[in-house]
C-alpha positions as CSV (number, residue, x, y, z in Angstrom):
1,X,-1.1,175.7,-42.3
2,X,-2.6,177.0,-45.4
3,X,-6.4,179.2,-44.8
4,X,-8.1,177.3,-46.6
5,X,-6.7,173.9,-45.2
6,X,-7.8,175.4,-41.7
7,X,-11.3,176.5,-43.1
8,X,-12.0,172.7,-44.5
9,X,-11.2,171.7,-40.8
10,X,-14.1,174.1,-39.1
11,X,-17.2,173.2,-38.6
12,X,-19.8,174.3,-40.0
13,X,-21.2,177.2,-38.0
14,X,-24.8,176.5,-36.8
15,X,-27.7,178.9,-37.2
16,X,-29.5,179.0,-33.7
17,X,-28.3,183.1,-33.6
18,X,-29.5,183.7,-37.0
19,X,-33.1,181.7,-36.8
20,X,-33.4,183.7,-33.1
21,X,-32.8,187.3,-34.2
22,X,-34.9,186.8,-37.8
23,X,-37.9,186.0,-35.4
24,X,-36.9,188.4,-33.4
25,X,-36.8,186.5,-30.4
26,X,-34.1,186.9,-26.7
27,X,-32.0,184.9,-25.8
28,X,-34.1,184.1,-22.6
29,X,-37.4,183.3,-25.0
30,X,-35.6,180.5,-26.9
31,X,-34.1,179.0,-23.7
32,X,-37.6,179.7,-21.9
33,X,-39.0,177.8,-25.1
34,X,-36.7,174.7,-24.8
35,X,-35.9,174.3,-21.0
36,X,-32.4,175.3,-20.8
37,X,-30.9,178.2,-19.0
38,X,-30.0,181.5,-21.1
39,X,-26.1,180.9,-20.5
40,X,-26.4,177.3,-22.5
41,X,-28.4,179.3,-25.1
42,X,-25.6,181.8,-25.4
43,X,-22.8,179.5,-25.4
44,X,-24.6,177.0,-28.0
45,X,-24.7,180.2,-30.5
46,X,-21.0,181.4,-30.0
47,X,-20.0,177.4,-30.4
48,X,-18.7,177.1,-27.1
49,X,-21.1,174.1,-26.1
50,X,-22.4,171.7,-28.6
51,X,-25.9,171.0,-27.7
52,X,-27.0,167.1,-27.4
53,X,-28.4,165.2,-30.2
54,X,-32.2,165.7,-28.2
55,X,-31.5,169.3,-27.5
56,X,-31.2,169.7,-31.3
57,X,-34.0,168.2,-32.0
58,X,-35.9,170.2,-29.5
59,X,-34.3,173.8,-30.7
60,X,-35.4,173.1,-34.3
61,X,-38.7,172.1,-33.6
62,X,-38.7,175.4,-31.8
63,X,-38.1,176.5,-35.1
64,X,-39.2,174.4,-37.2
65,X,-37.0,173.9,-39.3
66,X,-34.3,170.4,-39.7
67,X,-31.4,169.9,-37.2
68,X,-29.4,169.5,-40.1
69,X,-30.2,172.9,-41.5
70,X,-29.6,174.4,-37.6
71,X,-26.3,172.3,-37.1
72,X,-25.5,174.6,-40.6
73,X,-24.7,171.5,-42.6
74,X,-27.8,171.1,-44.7
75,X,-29.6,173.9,-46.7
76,X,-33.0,172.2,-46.7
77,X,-34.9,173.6,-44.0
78,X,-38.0,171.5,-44.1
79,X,-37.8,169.6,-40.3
80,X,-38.6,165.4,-41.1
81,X,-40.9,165.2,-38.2
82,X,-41.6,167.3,-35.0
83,X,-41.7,166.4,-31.6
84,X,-45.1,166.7,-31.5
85,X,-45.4,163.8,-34.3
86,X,-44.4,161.0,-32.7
87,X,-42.5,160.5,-29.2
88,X,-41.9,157.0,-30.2
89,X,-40.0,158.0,-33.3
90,X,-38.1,160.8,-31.6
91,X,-37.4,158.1,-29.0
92,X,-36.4,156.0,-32.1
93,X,-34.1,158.3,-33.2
94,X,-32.3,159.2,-30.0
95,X,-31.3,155.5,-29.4
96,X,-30.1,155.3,-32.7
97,X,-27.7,157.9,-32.6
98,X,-26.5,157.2,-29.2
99,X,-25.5,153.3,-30.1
């Protein structure tokens, strides 16, 4: 296989590690600030776990910025709503994605 057949096959890589060390901010103080354990944190950042659609949503309200722009596919930042907005709409958008 060609490199750049293979690099059209990865995914895109996403930016919790990046966001987390520009704020300067652990490991422990993002996992702390979600309510998952360190380990998940660590494995979500090297892509060995893929976090669930609600864990997204709760990482980039943590900060604030757009899942899409975590998940490293969009380069807009700007979050669409926050969990703070609306539980219904969060709640919305969870069962939408999971049907």
């Amino acid at each position: 296989m060609k490199k750049n057949e293979s690099e059209k096959e990865k995914k895109p890589h996403n930016r919790i590690a990046e966001l987390r060390k520009d704020r300067g901010l652990t490991i422990q103080q993002v996992a702390d600030g979600i309510g998952v354990s360190n380990g998940t944190i660590s494995r979500y950042e090297k892509g060995t776990r893929e976090p669930k659609l609600e864990t997204w949503v709760k990482l980039a309200d943590f900060f604030g910025v757009s899942v899409s722009y975590l998940q490293g596919i969009s380069e807009n930042s700007e979050p669409l709503f926050t969990l703070g907005s609306s539980a219904t709409e969060l709640k919305g958008m969870i069962d939408f994605f999971d049907s």
